[in-house]
C-alpha positions in Angstrom: 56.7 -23.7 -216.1 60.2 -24.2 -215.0 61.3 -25.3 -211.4 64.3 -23.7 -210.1 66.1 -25.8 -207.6 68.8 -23.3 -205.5 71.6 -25.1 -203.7 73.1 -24.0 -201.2 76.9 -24.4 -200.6 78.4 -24.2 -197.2 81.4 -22.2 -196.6 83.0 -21.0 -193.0 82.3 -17.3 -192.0 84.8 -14.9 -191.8 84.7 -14.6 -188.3 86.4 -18.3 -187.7 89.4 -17.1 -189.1 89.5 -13.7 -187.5 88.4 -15.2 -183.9 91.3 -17.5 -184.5 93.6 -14.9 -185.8 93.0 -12.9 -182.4 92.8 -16.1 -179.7 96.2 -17.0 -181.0 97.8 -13.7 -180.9 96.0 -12.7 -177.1 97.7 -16.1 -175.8 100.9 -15.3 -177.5 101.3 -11.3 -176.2 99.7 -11.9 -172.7 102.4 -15.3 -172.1 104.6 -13.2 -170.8 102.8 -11.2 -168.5 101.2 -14.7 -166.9 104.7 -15.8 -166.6 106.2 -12.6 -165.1 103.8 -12.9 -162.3 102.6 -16.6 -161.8 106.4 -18.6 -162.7 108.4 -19.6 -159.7 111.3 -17.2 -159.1 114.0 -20.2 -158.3 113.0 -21.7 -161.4 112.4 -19.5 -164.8 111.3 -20.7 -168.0 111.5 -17.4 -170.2 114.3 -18.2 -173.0 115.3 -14.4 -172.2 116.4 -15.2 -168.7 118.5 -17.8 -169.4 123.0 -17.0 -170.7 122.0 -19.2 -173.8 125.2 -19.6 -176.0 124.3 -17.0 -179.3 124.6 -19.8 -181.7 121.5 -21.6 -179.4 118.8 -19.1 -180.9 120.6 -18.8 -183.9 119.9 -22.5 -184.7 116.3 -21.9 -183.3 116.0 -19.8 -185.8 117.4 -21.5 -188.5 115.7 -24.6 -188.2 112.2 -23.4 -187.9 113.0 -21.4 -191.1 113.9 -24.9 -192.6 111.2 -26.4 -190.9 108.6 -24.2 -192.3 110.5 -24.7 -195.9 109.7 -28.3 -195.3 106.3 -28.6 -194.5 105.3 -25.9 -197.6 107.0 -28.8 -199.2 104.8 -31.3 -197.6 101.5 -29.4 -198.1 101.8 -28.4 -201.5 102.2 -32.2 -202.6 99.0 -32.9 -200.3 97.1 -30.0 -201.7 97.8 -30.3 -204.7 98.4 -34.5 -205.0 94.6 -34.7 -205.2 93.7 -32.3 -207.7 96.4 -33.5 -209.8 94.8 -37.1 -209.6 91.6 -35.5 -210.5 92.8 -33.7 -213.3 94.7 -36.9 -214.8 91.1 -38.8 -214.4 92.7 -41.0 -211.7 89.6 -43.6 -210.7 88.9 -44.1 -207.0 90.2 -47.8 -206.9 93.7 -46.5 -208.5 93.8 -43.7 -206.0 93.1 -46.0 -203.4 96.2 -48.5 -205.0 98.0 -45.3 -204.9 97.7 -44.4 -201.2 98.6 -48.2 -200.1 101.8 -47.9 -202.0 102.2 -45.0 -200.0 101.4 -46.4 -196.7 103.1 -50.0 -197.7 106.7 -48.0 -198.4 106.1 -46.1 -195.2 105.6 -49.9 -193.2 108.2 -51.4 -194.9 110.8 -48.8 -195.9 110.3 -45.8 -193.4 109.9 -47.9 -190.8 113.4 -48.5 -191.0 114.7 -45.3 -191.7 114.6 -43.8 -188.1 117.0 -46.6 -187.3 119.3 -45.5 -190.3 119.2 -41.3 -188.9 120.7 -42.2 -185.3 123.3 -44.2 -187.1 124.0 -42.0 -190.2 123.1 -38.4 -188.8 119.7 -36.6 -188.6 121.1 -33.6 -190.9 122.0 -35.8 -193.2 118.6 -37.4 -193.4 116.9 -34.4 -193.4 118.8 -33.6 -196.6 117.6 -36.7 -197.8 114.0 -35.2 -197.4 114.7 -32.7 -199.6 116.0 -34.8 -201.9 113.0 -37.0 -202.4 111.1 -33.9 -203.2 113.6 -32.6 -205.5 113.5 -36.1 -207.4 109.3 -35.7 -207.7 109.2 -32.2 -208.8 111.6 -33.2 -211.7 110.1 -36.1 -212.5 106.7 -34.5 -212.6 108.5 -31.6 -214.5 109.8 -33.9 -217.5 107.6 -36.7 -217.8 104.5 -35.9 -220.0 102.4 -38.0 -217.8 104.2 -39.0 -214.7 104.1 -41.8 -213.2 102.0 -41.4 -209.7 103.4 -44.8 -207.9 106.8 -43.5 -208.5 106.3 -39.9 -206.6 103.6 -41.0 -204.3 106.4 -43.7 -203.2 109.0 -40.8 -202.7 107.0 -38.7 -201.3 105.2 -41.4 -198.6 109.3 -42.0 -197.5 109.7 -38.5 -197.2 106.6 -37.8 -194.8 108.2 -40.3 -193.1 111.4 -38.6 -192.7 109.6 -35.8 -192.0 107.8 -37.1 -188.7 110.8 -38.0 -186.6 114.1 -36.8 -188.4 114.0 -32.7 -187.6 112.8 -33.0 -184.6 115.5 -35.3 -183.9 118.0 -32.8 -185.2 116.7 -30.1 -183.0 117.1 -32.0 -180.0 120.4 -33.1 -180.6 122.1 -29.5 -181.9 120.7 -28.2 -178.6 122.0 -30.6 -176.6 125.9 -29.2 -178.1 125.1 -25.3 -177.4 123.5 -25.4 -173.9 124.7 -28.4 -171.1 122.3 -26.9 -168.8 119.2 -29.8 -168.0 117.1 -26.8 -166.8 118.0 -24.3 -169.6 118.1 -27.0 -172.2 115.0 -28.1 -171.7 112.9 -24.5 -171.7 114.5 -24.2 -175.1 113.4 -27.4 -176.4 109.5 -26.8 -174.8 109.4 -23.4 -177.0 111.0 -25.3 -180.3 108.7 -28.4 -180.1 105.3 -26.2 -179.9 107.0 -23.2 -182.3 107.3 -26.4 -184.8 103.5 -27.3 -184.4 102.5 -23.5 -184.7 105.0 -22.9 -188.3 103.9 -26.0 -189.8 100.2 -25.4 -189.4 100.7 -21.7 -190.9 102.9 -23.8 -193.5 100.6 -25.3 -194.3 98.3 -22.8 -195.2 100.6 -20.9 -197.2 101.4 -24.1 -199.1 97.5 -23.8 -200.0 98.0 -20.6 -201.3 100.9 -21.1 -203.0 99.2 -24.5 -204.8 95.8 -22.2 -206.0 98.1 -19.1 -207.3 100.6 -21.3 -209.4 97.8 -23.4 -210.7 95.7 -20.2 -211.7 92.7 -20.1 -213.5 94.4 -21.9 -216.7 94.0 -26.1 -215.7 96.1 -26.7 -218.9 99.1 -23.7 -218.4 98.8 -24.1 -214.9 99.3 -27.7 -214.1 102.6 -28.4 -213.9 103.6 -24.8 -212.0 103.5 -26.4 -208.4 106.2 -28.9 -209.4 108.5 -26.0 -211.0 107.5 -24.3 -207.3 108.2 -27.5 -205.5 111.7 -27.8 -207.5 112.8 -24.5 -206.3 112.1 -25.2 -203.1 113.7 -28.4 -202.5 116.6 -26.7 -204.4 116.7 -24.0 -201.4 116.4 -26.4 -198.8 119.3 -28.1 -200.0 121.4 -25.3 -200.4 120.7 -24.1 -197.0 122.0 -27.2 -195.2 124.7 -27.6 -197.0 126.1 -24.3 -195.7 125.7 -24.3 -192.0 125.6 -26.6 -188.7 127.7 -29.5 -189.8 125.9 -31.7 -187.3 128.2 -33.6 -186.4 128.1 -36.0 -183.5 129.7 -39.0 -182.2 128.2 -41.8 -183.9 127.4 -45.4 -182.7 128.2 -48.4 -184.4 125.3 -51.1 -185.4 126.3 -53.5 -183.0 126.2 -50.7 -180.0 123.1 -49.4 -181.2 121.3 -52.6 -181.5 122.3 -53.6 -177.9 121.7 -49.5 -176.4 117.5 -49.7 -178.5 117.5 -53.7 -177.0 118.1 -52.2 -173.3 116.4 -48.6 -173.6 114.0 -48.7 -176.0 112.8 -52.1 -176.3 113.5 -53.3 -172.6 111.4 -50.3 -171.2 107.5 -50.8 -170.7 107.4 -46.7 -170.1 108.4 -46.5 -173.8 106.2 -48.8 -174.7 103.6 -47.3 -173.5 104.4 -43.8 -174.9 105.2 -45.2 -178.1 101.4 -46.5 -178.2 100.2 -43.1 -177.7 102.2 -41.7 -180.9 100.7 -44.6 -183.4 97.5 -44.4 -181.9 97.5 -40.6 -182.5 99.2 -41.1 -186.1 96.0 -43.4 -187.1 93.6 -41.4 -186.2 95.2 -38.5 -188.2 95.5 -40.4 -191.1 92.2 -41.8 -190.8 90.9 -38.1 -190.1 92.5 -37.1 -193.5 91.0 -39.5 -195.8 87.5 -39.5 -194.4 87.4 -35.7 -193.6 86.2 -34.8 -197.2 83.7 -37.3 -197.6 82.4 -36.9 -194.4 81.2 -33.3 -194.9 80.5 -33.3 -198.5 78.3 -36.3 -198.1 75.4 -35.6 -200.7 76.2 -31.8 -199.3 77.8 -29.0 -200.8 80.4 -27.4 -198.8 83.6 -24.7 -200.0 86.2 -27.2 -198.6 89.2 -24.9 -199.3 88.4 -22.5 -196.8 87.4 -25.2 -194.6 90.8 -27.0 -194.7 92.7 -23.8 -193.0 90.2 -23.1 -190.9 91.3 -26.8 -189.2 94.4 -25.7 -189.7 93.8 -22.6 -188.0 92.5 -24.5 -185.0 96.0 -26.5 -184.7 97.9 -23.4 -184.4 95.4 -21.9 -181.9 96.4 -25.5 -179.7 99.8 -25.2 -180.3 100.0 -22.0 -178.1 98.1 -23.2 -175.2 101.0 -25.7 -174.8 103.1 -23.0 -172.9 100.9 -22.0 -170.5 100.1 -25.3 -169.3 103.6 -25.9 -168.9 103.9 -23.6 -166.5 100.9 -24.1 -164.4 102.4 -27.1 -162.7 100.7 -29.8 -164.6 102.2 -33.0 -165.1 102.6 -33.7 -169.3 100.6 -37.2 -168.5 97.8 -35.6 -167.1 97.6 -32.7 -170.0 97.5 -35.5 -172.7 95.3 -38.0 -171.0 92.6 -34.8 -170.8 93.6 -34.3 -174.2 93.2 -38.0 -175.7 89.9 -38.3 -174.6 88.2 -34.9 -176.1 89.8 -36.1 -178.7 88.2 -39.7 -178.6 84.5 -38.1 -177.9 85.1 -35.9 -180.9 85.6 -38.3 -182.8 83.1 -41.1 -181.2 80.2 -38.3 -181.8 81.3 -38.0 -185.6 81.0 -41.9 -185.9 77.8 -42.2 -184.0 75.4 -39.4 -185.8 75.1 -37.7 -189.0 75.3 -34.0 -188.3 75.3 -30.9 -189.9 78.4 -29.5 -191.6 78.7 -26.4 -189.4 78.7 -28.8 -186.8 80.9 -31.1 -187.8 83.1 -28.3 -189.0 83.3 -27.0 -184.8 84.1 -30.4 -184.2 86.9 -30.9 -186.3 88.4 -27.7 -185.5 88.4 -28.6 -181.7 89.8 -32.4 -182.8 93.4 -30.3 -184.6 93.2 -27.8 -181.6 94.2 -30.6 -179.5 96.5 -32.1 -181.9 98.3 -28.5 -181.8 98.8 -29.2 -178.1 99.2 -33.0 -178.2 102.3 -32.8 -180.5 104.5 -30.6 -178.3 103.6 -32.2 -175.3 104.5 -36.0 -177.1 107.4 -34.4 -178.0 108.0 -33.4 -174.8 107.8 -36.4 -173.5 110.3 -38.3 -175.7 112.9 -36.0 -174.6 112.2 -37.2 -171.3 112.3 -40.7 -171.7 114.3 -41.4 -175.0 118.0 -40.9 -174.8 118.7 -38.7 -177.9 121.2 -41.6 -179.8 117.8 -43.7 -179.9 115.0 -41.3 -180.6 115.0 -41.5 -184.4 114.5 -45.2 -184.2 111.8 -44.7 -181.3 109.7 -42.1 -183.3 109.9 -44.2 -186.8 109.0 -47.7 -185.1 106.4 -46.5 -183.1 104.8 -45.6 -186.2 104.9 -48.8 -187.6 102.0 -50.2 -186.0 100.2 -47.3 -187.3 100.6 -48.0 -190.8 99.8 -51.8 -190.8 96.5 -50.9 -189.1 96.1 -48.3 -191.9 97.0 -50.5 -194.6 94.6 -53.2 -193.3 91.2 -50.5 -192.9 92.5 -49.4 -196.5 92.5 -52.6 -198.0 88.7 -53.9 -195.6 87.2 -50.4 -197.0 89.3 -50.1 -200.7 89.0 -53.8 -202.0 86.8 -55.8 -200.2 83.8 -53.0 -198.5 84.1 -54.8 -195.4 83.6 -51.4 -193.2 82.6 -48.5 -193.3 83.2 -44.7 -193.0 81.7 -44.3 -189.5 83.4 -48.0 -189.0 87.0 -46.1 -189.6 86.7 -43.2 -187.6 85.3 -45.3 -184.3 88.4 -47.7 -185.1 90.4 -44.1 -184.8 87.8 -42.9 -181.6 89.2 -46.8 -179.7 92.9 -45.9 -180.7 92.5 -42.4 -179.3 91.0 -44.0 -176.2 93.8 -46.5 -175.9 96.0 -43.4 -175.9 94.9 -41.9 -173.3 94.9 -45.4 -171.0 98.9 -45.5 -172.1 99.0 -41.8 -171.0 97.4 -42.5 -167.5 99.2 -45.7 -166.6 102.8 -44.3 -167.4 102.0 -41.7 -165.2 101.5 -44.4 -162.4 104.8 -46.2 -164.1 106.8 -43.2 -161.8 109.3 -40.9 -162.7 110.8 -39.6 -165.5 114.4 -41.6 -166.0 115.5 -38.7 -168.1 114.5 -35.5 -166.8 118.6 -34.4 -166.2 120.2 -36.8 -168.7 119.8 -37.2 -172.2 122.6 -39.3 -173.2 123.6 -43.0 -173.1 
């Protein structure tokens, strides 16, 4: 007599995604009715009340439209990057080689290339993202079996451009439509946390896109995310090439290396928020390589509906941002709160070995406050960082990040020094550290930028 042994694979209800569907739109239609009634009347933050120049929400407009085209361009390569290894029977210790390339070029290269923007021009940078990925999609289009360093290489220098360079761009193009401190910066609060929200929903879509080019036919359908890929970037460069010039009054090296010495590097207020930004970079990255083999740990579980339910969860964060911005709460205080259920998330996931529906919950709360940790970071940086110097701020901040995930990498890769749970409570202590950075720049005083912006 046969034994028949059922398994059971784990999958999110329906339900997630249609409570998060309806959270996100209730705190979206009933913002403006909270803000009507509870918002100071000397002081408004609706964009509507404000004589914006037209071209201001024109260029909103436009560059969350490229935004979005960028991160589908992001996603697809992450969705996609690791079924491609799979397919090519990539081992484990060559994707591991692959992913310290990666994080090597971003250390060594991208470090340097937020420097290069604020001397060079953020448009012309973010072209430069569009180029990378236009490189990779025709490399992976005419080689027979490409070569993964090569794109994994261009596309780890592109993430990086990625991270500081639009946001840059956004800050500086509304800095020329709108002079007004107060106007300026209600603009730039509805950008920064519009960015989070489109590049989560990006992402998803990327998802999509990924599973209906690649089909059910492996061997037909490999190579139709890079033709995809191709055509985007393709867009994306013809779309910047036709409108907002972005040009501004460049500094020379010599300027700029005395202006970082005496803003950037001279200021312990930058240090500090600076620390925040790699210590929440690391425990992203870390949450992205272990997040995988953390549920399916001799478990079954549909992982493609679980990736946009996290996702789901980030855009769900991403719209509390505007609420607490109007409740009077100091940005310090909102990401210290923030950096700490962030930190216990995390801690718990280190400390026990839990269910996956569990874990799952957890997870999704851990990207709902990344969705509101971004904007408010962001935030921040516009009102500390003079705008000539940001680029360089955002890219060397990082820095520190990707040495400490090069070294776990190599201690967990090479050498199985640590472990899983040893990686994520490394990520829990950084996310902790955060949050100490958060409460003693609050103490540090006030904001030296709140009404200017320029050097």
């Amino acid at each position: 007599m046969g034994i028949v042994i059922e398994t059971f694979i784990w999958e999110p209800s329906s339900s997630v995604f249609i409570f998060i569907f309806f959270s996100s739109f209730l705190l979206l239609s009933l913002f403006p009715f909270y803000l009507s009634k509870h918002a100071p009347t000397t002081k408004s933050s609706s964009l509507s009340d404000h004589p914006f120049s037209s071209s201001s929400p024109r260029f909103q407009l436009y560059f969350l439209l490229l935004y979005s085209l960028a991160s589908v361009l992001d996603g697809l390569w992450l969705v996609y990057g690791e079924f491609e290894l799979v397919y090519y029977g990539i081992s484990k210790e060559d994707t591991v080689t692959f992913m310290l390339i990666g994080f090597g070029a971003a250390l060594f290269v991208g470090s340097l290339l937020g420097l290069v923007s604020d001397l060079i021009g953020r448009k012309k940078t973010c072209l430069v993202f569009f180029i990378l990925h236009l490189i990779v999609g025709i490399w992976k289009m005419v080689a027979p079996s490409p070569s993964f360093w090569v794109a994994n290489l261009c596309l780890s220098l592109a993430t990086s451009i990625f991270s500081f360079s639009f946001e840059t761009w956004a800050v500086v193009e509304h800095d020329k439509v709108d002079s007004k401190p107060g106007h300026r910066q209600d603009i730039l609060n509805e950008t920064f946390w519009l960015m989070t929200f489109f590049e989560s929903a990006s992402l998803i879509g990327s998802q999509v896109i990924g599973n209906w080019m690649v089909g059910g036919n492996l061997e037909k359908g490999i190579g139709s995310p890079s033709i995809a890929a191709t055509l985007l970037a393709i867009l994306g460069i013809a779309c910047m090439s036709r409108h907002y010039d972005g040009t501004t009054k460049i500094m020379t090296f010599k300027d700029y290396r005395m202006s970082f010495s005496v803003y950037i590097l001279g200021d312990r207020r930058i240090w500090l928020l600076a620390c925040a930004q790699a210590c929440l970079h690391f425990s992203i990255a870390v949450f992205w390589i272990l997040w995988a083999p953390t549920l399916a740990d001799g478990r079954e579980a549909f992982l493609g509906l679980i990736y946009p339910c996290l996702l789901g969860a980030r855009m769900l964060g991403s719209t509390v941002f505007p609420w607490l911005i109007n409740a009077s709460l100091r940005t310090e205080d909102c990401l210290t709160c923030a950096f700490v259920v962030q930190a216990l998330l995390l801690s718990i996931i280190a400390y026990d070995y839990e269910e996956i529906g569990v874990l799952v919950t957890q997870f999704s709360l851990y990207h709902a406050c990344i969705g509101l940790i971004l904007p408010l970071l962001a935030r921040l940086r516009t009102m500390y960082v003079p705008n000539e110097l940001r680029g360089g701020m955002i890219s060397l901040s990082l820095a520190s990040a990707n040495a400490a995930i090069l070294f776990i990498l190599m201690q967990r890769g090479y050498y199985r020094t640590i472990e899983n749970s040893t990686m994520i409570a490394f990520a829990a202590v950084g996310l902790f550290m955060a949050a100490g950075c958060m409460y003693v720049l609050k103490r540090c005083g006030k904001q030296p930028y709140q009404n200017w912006h320029k050097l």
